[in-house]
DSSP file (Angstrom, degrees, kcal/mol; ACC not computed):
  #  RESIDUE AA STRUCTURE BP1 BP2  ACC     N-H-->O    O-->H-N    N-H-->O    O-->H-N    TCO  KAPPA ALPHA  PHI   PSI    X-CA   Y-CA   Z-CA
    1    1 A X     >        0   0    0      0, 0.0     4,-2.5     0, 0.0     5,-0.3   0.000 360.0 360.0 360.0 -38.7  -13.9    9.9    1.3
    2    2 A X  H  >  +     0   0    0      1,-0.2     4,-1.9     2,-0.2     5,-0.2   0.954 360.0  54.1 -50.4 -45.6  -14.3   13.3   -0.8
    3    3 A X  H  > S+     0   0    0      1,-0.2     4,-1.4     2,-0.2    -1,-0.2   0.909 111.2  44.1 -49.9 -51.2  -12.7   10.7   -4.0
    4    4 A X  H  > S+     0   0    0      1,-0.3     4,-3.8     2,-0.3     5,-0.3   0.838 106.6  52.4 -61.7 -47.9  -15.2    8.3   -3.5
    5    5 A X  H  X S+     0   0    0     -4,-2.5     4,-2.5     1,-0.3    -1,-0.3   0.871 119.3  40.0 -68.2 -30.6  -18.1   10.2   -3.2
    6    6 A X  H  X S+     0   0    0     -4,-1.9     4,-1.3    -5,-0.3    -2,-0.3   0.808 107.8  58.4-103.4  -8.7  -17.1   11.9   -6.6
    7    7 A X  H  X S+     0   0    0     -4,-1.4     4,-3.2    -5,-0.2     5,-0.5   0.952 109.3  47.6 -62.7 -53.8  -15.9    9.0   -8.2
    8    8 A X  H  X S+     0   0    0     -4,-3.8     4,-0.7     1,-0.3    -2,-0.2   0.860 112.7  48.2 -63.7 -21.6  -19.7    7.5   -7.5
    9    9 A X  H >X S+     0   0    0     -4,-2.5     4,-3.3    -5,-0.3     3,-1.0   0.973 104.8  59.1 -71.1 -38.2  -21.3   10.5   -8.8
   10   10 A X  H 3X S+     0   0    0     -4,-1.3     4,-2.8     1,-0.3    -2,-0.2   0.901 103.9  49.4  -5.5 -70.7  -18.9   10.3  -11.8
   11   11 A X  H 3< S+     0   0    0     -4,-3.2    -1,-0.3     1,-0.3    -2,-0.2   0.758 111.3  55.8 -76.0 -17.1  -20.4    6.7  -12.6
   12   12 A X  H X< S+     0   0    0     -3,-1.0     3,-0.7    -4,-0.7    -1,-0.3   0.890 109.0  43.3 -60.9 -49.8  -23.9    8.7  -12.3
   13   13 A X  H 3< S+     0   0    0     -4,-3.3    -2,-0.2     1,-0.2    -3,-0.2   0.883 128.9  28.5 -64.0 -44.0  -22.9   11.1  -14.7
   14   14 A X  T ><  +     0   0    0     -4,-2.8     3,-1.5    -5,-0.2    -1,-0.2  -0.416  69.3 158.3-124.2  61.4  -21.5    8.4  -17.1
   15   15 A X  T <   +     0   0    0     -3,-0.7    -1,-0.1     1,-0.2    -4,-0.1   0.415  68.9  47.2 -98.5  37.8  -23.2    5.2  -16.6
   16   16 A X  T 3  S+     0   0    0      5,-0.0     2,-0.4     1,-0.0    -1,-0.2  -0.338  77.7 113.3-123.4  45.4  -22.6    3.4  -19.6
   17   17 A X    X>  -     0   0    0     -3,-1.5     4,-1.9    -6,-0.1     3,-0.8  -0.849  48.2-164.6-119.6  91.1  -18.9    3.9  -19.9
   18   18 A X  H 3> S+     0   0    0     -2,-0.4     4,-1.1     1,-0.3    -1,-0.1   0.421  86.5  60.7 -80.7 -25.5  -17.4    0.6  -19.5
   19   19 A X  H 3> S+     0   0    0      2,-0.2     4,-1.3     3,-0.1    -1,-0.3   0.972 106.1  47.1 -55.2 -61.1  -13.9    2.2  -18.9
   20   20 A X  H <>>S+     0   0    0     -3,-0.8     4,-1.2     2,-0.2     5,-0.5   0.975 109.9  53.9 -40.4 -58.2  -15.2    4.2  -15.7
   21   21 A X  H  X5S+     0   0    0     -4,-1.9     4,-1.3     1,-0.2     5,-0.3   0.678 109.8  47.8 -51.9 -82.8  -16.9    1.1  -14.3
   22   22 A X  H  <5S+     0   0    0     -4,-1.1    -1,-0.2     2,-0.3    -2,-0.2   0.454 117.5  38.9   1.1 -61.0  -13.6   -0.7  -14.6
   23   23 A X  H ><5S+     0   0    0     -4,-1.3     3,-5.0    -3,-0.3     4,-0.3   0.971 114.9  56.6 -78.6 -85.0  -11.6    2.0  -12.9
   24   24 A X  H >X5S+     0   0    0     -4,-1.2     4,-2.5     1,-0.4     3,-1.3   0.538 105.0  50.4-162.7 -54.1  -14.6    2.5  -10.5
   25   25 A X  T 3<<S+     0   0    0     -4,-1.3    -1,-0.4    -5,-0.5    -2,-0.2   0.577 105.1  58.4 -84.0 -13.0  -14.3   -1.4   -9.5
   26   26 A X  T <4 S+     0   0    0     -3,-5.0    -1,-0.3    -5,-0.3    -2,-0.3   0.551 120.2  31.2 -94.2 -11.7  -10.2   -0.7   -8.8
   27   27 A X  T <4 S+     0   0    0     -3,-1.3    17,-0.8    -4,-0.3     2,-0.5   0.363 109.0  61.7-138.1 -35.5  -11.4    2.0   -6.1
   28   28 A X  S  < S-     0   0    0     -4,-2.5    14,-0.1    -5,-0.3     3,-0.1  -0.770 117.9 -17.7-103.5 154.9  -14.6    1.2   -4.6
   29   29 A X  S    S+     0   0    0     -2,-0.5     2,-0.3     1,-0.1    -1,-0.2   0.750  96.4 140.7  17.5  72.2  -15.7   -1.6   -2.5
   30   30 A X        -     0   0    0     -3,-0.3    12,-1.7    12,-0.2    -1,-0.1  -0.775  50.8-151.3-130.1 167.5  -12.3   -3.7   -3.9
   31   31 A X        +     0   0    0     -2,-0.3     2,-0.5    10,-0.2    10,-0.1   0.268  62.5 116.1-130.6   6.9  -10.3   -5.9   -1.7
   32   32 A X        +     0   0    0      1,-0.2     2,-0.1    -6,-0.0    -1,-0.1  -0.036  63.7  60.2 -63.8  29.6   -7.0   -5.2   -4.0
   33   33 A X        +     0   0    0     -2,-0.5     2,-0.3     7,-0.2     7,-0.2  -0.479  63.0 163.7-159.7 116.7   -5.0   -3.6   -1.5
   34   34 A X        +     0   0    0     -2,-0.1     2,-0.3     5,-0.1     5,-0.2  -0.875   3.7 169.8-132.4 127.8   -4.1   -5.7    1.7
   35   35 A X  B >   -A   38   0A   0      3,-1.2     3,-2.9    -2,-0.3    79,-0.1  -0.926  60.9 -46.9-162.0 131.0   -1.2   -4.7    4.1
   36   36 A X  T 3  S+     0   0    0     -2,-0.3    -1,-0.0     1,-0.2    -2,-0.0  -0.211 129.9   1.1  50.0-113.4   -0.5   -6.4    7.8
   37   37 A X  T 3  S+     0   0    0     -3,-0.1     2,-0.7     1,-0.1    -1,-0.2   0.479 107.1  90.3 -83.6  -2.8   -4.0   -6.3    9.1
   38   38 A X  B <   +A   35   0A   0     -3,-2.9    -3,-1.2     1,-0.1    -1,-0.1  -0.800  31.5 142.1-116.4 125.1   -6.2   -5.0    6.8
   39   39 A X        +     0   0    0     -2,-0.7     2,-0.3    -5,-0.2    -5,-0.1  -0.145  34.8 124.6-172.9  67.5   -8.0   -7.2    4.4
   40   40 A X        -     0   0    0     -7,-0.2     2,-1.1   -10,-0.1    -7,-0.2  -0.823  61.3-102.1-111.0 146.4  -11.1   -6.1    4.0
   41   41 A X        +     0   0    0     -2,-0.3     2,-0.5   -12,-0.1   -10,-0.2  -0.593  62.3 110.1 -43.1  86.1  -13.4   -5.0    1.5
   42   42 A X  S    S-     0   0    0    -12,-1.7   -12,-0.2    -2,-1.1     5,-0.1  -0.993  71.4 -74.3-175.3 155.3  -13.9   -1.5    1.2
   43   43 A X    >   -     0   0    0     -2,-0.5     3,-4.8     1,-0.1     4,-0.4  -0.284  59.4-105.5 -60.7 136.9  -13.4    1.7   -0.8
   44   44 A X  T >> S+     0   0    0    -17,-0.8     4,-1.4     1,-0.3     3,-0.6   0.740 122.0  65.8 -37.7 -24.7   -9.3    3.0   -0.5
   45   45 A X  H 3> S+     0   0    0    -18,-0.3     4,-1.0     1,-0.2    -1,-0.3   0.729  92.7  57.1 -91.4   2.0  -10.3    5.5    1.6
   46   46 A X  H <4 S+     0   0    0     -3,-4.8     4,-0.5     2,-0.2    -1,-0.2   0.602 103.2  55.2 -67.2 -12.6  -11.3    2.8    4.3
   47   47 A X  H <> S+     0   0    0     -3,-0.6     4,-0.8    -4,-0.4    -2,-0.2   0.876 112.6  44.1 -94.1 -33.2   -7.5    1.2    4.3
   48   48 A X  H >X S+     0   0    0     -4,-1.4     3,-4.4     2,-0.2     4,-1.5   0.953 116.4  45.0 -78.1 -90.9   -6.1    4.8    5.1
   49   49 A X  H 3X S+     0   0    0     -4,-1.0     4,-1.5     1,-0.3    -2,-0.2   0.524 108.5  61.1 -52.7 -14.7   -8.7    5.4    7.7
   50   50 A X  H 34 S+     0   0    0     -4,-0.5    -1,-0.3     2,-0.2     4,-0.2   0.876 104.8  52.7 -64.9 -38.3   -8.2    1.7    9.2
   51   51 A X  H <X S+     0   0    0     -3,-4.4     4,-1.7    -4,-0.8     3,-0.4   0.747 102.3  54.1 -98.7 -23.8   -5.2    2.6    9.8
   52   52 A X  H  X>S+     0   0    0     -4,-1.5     5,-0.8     1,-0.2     4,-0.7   0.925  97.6  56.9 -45.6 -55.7   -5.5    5.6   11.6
   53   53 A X  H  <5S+     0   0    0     -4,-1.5    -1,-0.2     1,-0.2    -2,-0.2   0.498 101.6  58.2-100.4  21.2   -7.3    4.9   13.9
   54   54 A X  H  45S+     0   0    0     -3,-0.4    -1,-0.2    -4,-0.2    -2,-0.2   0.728 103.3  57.2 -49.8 -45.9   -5.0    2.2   15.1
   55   55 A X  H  <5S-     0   0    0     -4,-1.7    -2,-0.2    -3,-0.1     3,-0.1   0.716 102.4-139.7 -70.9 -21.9   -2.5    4.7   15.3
   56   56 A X  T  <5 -     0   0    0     -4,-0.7    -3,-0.2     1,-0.2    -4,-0.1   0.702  30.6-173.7  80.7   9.5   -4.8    6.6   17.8
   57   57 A X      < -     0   0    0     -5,-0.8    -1,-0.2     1,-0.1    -2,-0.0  -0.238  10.7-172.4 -84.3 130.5   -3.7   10.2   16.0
   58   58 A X        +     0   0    0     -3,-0.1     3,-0.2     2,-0.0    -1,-0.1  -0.387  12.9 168.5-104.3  68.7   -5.1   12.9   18.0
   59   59 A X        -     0   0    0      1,-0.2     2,-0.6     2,-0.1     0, 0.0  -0.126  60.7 -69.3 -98.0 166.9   -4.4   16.0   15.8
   60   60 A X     >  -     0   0    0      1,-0.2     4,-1.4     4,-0.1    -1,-0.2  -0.523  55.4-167.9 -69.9 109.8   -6.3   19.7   16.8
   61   61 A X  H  > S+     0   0    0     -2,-0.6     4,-5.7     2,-0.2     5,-0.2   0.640  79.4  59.9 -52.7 -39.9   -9.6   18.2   15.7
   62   62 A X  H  > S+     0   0    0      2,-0.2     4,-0.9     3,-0.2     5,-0.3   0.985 111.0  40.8 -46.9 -79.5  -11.3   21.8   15.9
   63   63 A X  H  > S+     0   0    0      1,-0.3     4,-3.4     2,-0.2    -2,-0.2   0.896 123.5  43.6 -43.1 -82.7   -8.6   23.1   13.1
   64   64 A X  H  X S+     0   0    0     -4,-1.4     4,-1.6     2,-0.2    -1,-0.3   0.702 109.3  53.9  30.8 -99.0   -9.1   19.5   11.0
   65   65 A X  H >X S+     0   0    0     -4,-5.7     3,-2.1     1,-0.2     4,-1.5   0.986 108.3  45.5 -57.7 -87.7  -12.3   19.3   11.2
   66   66 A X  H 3X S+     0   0    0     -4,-0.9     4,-2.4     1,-0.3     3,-0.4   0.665 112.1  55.2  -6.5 -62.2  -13.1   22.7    9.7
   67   67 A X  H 3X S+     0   0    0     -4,-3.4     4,-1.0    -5,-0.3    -1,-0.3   0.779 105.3  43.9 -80.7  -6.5  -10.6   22.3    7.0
   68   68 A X  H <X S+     0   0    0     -3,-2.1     4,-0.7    -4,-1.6    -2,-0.2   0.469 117.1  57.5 -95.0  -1.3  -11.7   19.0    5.4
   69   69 A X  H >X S+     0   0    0     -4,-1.5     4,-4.9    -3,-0.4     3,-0.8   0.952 107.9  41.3 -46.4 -64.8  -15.4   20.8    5.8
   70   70 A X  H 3X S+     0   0    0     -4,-2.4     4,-1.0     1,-0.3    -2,-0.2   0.692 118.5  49.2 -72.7 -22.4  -14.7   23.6    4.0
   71   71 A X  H 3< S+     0   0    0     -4,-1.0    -1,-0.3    -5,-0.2     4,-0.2   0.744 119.3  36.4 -46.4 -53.1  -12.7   21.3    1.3
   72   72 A X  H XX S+     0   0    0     -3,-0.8     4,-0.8    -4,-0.7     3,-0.7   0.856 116.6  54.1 -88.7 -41.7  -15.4   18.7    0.8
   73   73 A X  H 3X S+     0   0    0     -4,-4.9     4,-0.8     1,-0.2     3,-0.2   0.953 115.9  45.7 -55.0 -39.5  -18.6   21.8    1.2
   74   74 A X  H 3< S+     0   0    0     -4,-1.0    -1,-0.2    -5,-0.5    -2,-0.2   0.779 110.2  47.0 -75.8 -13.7  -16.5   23.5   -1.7
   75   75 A X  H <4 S+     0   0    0     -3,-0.7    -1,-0.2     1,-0.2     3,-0.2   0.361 114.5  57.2-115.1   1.6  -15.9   20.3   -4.2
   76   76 A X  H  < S+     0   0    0     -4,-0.8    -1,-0.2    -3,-0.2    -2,-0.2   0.508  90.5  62.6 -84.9  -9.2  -19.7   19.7   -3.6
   77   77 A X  S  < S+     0   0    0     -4,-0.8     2,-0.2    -3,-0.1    -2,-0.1   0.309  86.3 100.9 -88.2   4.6  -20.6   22.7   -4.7
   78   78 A X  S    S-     0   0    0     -3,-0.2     2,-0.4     1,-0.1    -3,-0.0  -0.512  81.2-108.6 -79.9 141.5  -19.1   21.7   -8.3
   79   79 A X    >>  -     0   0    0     -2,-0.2     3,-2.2     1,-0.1     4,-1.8  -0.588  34.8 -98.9 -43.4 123.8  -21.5   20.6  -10.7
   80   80 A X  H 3> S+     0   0    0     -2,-0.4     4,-1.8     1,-0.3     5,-0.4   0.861 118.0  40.7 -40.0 -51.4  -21.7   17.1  -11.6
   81   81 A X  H 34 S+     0   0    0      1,-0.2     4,-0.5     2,-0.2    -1,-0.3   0.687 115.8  49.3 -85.0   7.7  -20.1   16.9  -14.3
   82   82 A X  H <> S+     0   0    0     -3,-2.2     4,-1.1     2,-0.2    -2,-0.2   0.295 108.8  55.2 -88.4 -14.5  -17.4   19.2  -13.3
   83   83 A X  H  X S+     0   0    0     -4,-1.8     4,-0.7     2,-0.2    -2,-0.2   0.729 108.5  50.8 -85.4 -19.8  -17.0   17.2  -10.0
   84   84 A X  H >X S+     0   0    0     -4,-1.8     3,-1.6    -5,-0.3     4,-1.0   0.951 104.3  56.8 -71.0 -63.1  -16.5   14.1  -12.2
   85   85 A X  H >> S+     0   0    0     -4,-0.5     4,-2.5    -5,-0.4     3,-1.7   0.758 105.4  56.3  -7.0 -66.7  -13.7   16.1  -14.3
   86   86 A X  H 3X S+     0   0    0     -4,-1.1     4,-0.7     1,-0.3    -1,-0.3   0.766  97.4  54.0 -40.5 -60.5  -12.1   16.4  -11.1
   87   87 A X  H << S+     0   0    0     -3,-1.6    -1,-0.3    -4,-0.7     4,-0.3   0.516 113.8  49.4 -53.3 -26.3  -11.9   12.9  -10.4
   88   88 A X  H << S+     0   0    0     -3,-1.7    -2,-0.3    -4,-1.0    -1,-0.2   0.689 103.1  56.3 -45.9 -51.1  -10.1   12.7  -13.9
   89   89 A X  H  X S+     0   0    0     -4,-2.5     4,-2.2    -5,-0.3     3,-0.3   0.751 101.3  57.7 -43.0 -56.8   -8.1   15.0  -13.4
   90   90 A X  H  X S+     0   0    0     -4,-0.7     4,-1.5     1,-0.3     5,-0.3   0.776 102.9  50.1 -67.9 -39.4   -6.8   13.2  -10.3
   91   91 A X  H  4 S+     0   0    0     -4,-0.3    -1,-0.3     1,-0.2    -2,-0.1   0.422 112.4  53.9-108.8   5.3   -5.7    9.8  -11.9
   92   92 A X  H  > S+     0   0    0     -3,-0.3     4,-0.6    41,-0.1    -2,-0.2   0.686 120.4  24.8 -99.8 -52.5   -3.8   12.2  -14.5
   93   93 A X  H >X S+     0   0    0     -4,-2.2     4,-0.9     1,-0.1     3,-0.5   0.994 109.6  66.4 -90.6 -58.2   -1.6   14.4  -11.9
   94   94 A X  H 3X>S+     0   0    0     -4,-1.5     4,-1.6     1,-0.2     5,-1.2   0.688  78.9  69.6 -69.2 -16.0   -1.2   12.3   -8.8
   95   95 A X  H 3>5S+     0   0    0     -5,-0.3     4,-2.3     1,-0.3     5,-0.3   0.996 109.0  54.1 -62.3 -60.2    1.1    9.1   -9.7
   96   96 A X  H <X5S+     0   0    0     -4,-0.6     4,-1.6    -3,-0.5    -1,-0.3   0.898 109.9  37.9 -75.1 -14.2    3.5   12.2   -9.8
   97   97 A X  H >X5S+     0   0    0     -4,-0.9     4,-2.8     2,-0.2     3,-1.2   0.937 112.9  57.3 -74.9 -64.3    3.0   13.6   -6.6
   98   98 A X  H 3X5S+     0   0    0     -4,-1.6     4,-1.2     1,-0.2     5,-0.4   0.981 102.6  59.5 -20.7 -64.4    2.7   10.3   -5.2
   99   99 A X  H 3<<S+     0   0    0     -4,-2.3     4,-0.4    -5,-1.2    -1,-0.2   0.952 109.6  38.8  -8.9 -80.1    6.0    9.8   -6.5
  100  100 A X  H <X S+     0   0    0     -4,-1.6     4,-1.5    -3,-1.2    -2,-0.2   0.556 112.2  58.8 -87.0 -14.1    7.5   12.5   -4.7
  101  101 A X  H  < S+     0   0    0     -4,-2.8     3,-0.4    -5,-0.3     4,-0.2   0.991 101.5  50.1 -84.8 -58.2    5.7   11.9   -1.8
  102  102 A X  T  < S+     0   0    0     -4,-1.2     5,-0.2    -5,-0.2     3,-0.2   0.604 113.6  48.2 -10.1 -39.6    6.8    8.5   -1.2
  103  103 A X  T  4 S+     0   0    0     -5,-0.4    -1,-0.2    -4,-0.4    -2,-0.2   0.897  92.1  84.0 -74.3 -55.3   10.5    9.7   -1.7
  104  104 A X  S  < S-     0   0    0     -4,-1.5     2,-0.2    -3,-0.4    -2,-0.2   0.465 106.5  -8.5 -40.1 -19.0    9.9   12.7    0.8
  105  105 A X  S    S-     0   0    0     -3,-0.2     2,-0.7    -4,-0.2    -1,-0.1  -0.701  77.8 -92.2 176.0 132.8   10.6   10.6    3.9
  106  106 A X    >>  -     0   0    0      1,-0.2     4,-3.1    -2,-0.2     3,-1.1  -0.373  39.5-168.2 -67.0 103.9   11.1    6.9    5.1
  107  107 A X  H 3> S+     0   0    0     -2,-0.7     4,-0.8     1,-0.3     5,-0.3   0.748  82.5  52.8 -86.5 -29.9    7.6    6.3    5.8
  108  108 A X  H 34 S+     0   0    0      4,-0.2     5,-0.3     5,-0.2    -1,-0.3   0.725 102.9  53.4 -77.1 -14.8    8.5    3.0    7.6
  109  109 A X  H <4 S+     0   0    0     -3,-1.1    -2,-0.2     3,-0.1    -1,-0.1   0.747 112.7  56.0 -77.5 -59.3   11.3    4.7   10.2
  110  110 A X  H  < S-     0   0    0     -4,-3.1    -2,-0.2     1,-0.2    -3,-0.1   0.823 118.9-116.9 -49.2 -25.4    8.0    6.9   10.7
  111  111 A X  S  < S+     0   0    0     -4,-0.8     2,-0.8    -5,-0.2     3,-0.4   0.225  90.1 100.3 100.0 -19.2    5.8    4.1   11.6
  112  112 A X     >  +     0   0    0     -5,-0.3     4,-0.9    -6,-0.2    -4,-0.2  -0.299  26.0 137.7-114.2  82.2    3.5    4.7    8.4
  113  113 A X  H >>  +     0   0    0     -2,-0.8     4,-1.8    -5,-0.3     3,-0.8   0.851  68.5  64.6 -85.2 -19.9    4.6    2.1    6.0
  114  114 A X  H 34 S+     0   0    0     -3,-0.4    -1,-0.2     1,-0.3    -2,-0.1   0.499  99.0  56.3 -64.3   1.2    0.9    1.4    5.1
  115  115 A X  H 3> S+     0   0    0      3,-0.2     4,-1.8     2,-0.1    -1,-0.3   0.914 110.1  39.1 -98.0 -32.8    0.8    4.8    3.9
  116  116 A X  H <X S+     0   0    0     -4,-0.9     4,-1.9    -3,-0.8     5,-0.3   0.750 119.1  48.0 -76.7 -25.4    3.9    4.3    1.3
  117  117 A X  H  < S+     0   0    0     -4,-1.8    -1,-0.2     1,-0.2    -3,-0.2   0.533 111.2  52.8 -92.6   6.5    2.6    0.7    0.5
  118  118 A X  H  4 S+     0   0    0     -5,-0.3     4,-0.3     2,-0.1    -2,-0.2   0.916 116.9  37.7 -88.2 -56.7   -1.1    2.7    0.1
  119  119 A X  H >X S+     0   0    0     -4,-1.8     3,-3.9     2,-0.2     4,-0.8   0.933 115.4  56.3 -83.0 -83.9    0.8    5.5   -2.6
  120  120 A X  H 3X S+     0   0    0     -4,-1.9     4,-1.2     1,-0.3     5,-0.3   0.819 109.4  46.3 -35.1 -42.0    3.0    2.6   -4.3
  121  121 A X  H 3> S+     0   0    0     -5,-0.3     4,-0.8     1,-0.2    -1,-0.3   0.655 112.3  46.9 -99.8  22.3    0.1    0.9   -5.0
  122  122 A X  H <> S+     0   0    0     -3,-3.9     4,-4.2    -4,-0.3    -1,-0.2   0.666 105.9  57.5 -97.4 -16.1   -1.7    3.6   -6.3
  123  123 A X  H  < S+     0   0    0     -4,-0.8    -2,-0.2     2,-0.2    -3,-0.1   0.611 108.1  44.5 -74.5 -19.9    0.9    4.6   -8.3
  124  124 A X  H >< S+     0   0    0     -4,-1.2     3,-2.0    -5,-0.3     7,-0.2   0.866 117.1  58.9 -96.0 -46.8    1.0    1.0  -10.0
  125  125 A X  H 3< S+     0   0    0     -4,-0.8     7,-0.9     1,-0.3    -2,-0.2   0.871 110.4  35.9 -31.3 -62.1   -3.2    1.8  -10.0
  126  126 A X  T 3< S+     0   0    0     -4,-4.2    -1,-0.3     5,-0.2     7,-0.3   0.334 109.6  67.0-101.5  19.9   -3.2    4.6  -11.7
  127  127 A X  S <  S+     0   0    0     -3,-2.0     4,-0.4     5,-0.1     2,-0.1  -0.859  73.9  29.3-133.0 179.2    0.0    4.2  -14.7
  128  128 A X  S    S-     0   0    0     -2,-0.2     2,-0.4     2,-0.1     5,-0.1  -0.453 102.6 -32.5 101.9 163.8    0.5    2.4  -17.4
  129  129 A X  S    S+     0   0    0     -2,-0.1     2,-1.3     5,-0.1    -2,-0.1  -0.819 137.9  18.5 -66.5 130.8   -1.9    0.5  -20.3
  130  130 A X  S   >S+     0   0    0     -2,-0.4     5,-0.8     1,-0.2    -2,-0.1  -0.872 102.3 135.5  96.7-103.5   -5.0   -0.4  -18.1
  131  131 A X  T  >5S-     0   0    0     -2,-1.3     4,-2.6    -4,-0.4    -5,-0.2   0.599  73.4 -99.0 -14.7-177.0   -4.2    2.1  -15.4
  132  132 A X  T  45S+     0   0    0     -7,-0.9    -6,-0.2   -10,-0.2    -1,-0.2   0.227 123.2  44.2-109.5   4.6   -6.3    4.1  -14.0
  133  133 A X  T >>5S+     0   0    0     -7,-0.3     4,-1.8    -8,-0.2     3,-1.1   0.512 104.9  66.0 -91.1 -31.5   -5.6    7.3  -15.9
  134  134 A X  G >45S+     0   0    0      1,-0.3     3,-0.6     2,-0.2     4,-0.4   0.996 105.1  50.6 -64.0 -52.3   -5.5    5.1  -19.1
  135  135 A X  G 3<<S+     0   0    0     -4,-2.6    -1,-0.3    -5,-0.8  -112,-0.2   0.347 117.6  32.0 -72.8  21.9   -9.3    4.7  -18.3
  136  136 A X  G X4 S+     0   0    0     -3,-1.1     3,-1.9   -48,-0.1    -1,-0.3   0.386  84.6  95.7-113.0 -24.2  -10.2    7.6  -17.9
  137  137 A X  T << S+     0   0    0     -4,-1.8    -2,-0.1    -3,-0.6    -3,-0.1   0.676  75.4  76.3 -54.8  -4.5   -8.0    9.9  -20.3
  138  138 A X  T 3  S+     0   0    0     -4,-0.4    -1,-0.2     2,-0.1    -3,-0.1   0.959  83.2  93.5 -76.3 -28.4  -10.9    9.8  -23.1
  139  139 A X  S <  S-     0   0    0     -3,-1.9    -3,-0.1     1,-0.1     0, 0.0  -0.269  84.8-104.8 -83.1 146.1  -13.0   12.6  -20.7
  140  140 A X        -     0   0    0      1,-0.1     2,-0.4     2,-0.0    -1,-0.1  -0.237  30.1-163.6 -83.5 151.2  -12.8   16.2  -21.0
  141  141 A X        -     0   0    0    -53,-0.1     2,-0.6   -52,-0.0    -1,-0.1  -0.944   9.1-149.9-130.5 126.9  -10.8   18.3  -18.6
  142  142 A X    >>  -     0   0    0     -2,-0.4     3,-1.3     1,-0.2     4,-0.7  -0.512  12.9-142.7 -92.6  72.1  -11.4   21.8  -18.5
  143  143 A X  H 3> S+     0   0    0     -2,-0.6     4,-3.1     1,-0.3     5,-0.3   0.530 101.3  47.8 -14.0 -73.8   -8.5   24.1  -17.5
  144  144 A X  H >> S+     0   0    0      1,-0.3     4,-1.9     2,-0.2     3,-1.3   0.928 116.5  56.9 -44.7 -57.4  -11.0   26.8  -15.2
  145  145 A X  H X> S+     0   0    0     -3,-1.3     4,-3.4     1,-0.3     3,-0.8   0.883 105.3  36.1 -34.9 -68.2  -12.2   23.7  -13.9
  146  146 A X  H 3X S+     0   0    0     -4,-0.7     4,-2.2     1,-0.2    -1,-0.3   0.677 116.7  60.6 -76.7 -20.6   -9.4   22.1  -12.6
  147  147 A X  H <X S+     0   0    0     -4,-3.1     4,-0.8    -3,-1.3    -1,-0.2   0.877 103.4  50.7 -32.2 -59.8   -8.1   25.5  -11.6
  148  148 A X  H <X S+     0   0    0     -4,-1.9     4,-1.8    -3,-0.8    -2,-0.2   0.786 115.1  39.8 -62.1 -46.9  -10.9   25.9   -9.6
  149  149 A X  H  X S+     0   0    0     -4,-3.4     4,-2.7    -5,-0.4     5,-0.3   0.977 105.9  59.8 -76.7 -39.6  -10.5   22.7   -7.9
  150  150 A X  H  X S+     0   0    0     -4,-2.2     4,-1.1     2,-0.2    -2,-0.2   0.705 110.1  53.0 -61.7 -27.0   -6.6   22.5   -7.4
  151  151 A X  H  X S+     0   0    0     -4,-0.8     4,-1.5    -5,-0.2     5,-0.2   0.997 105.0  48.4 -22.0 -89.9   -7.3   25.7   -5.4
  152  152 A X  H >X S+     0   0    0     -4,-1.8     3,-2.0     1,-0.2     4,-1.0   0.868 118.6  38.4  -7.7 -83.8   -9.6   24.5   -3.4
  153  153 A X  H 3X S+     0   0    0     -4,-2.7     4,-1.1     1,-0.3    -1,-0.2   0.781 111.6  61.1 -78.7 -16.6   -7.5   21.3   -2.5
  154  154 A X  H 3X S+     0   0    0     -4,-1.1     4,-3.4    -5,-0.3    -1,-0.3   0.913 109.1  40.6 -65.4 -27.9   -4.2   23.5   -2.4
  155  155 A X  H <X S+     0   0    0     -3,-2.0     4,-0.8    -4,-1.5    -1,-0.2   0.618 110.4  60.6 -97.0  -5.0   -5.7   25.8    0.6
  156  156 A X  H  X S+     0   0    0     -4,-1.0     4,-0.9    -5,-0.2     3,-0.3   0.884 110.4  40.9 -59.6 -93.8   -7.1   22.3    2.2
  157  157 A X  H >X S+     0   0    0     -4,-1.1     4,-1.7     1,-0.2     3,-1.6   0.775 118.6  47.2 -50.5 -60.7   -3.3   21.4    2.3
  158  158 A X  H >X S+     0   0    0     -4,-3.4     4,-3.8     1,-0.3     3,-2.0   0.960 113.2  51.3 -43.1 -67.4   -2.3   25.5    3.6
  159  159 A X  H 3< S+     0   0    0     -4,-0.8    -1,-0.3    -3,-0.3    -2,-0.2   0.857 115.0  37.2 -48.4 -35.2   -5.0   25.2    6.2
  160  160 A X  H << S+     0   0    0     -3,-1.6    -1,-0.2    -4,-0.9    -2,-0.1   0.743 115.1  54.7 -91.3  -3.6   -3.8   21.6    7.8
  161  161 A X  H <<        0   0    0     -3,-2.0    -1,-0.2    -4,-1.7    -2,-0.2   0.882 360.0 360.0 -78.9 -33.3   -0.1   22.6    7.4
  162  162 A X     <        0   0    0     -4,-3.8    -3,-0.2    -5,-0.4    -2,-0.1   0.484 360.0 360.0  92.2 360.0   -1.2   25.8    9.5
């Protein structure tokens, strides 16, 4: 949800950049990524959360909750145009963690194959001519920026791991 919300400030910050919209239109309120039951319209981070709560997961909500506050209160405290940056950032570095996350465990043995066919097709999303890094690579990345934020999301991931 955190992606979304800073992708649409993004297109606030730059809204006559015909690349952004493009990429913007592969991510928000799209119906390009359909698996088993879900084939709906709705921003990526509805297709993950669809499928959740199929699944019923009741993880310690307390602990959770708290850390995807303090994760989303901290990447809101970014300035706009360094919370867009962010969102840049993202479509440059994750196709390789996705990667390796996708490798990391038979996500279909697990029961979450919509989660591997969610990171394969983001992985086709964001590489490439046309990808979703390609439209975006023109925008400046700041190193302290992105520091600042890969922090951030690195103690989001310590905190849920425990």
């Amino acid at each position: 949800m955190e992606f979304a919300s800073s992708l649409r400030l993004a297109g606030d910050v730059y809204p006559d950049d015909p690349l952004l919209q493009e990429m913007s239109e592969g991510e928000l309120k799209t119906d390009n990524i359909v698996f088993e039951s879900y084939h709906q319209i709705g921003d990526h981070w509805e297709f993950l959360d669809h499928f959740i709560q199929k699944l019923n997961i009741q993880p310690s909500l307390e602990a959770v909750s708290l850390a995807i506050r303090d994760y989303t209160d901290s990447v809101e405290e970014f300035p706009s145009l360094e919370r867009a940056m962010t969102v840049f950032s993202r479509e440059e570095e994750l196709t390789l963690i996705f990667r390796r996350i996708v490798k990391a465990h038979d996500w279909d043995a697990l029961g979450y194959g919509f989660y591997r066919y969610y990171l394969e097709s983001h992985i086709l999303f964001d590489s490439g001519n046309g990808g979703h890094h390609h439209l975006t690579k023109h925008f400046p990345l700041h190193p302290a920026v992105l520091e600042r934020f890969y922090t951030i999301r690195l103690a989001l991931y310590q905190a849920l791991l425990g």
